[in-house]
C-alpha positions in Angstrom: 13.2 4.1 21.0 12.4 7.3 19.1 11.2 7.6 15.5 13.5 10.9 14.6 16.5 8.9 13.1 17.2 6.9 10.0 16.2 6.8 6.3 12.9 8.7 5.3 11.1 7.9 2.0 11.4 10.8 -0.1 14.0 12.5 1.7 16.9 14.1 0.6 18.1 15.9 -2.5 16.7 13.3 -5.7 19.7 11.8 -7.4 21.1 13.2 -10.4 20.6 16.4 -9.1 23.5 18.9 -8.8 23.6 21.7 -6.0 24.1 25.0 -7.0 27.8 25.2 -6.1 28.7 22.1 -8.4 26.8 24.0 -11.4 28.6 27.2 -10.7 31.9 25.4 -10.6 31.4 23.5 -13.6 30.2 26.5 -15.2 33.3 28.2 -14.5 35.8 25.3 -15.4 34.1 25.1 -18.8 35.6 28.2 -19.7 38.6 27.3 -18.3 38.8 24.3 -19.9 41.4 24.9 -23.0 43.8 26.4 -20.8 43.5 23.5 -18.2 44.1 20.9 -20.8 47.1 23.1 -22.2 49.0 23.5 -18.6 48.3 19.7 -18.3 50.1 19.1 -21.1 52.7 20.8 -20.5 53.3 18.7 -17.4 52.5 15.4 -19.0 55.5 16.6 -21.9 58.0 19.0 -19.4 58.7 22.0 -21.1 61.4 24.3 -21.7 61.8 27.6 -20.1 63.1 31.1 -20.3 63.1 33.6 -17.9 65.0 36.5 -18.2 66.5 36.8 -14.3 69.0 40.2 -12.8 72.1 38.1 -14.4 70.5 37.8 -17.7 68.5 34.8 -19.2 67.6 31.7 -17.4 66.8 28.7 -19.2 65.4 25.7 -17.3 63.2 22.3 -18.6 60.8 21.3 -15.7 60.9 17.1 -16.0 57.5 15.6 -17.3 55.5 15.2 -14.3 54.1 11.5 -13.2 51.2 12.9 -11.2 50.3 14.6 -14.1 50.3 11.8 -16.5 48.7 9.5 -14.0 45.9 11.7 -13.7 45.6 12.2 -17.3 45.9 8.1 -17.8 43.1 7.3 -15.3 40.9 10.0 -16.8 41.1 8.7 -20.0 41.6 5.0 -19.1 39.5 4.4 -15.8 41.7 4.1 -12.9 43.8 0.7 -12.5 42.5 -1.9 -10.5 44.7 -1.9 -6.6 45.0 -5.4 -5.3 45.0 -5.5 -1.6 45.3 -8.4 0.9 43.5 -9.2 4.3 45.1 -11.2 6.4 43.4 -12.6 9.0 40.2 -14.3 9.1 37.5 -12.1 8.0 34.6 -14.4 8.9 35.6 -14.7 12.2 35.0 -10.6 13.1 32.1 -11.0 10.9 31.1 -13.4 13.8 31.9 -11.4 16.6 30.7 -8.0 15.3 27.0 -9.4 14.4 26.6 -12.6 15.1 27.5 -12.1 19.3 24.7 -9.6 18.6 22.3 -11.5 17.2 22.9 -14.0 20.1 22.2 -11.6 22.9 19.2 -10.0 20.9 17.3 -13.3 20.7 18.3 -14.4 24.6 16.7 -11.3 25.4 13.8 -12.5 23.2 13.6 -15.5 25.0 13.8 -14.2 28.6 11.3 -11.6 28.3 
């Protein structure tokens, strides 16, 4: 076997750093900030709107929307734990992935 693939000490961009894309995005969405927080609140709440149409003035409410407040509850909360179930018996494909492996890796041991 080769020695081109896997981890390499050292390698890699060091954590904590940011590429130059994120920064620039951030950047950008800092100014943007107040007027992102004010459109999200206005979908959390629904608003009230008037629009002045061909046939004269159209007033609509858009609903409060519950994407919106989602988001806005697992920013400021931390997302809600999901419960999920696995049926079956998860030790048993833990056996056949590695341990079948393991197996034939130390009969080949053996033989050789």
């Amino acid at each position: 076997m080769g020695k081109n693939g896997g981890k390499r000490p050292g390698a890699g961009r060091p954590k904590g750093m940011v590429s130059k894309d994120r920064q620039e995005f951030v950047e950008a969405m800092k100014l943007e900030g107040p007027l992102c927080r004010e459109k999200l609140r206005e979908l959390i709440k629904g608003v009230v709107v008037q629009k002045e149409t061909k046939d004269g003035p159209a007033v609509y409410e858009k609903p409060p929307d519950i994407y919106a407040i989602t988001y806005a509850l697992d920013q400021a909360y931390g997302k809600a734990r999901q419960h999920v179930e696995v049926e079956g018996n998860a030790m048993g494909l833990y056996e056949r992935l590695f341990m079948d492996e393991e197996a034939e890796t130390k009969s080949e041991e053996i033989t050789t």
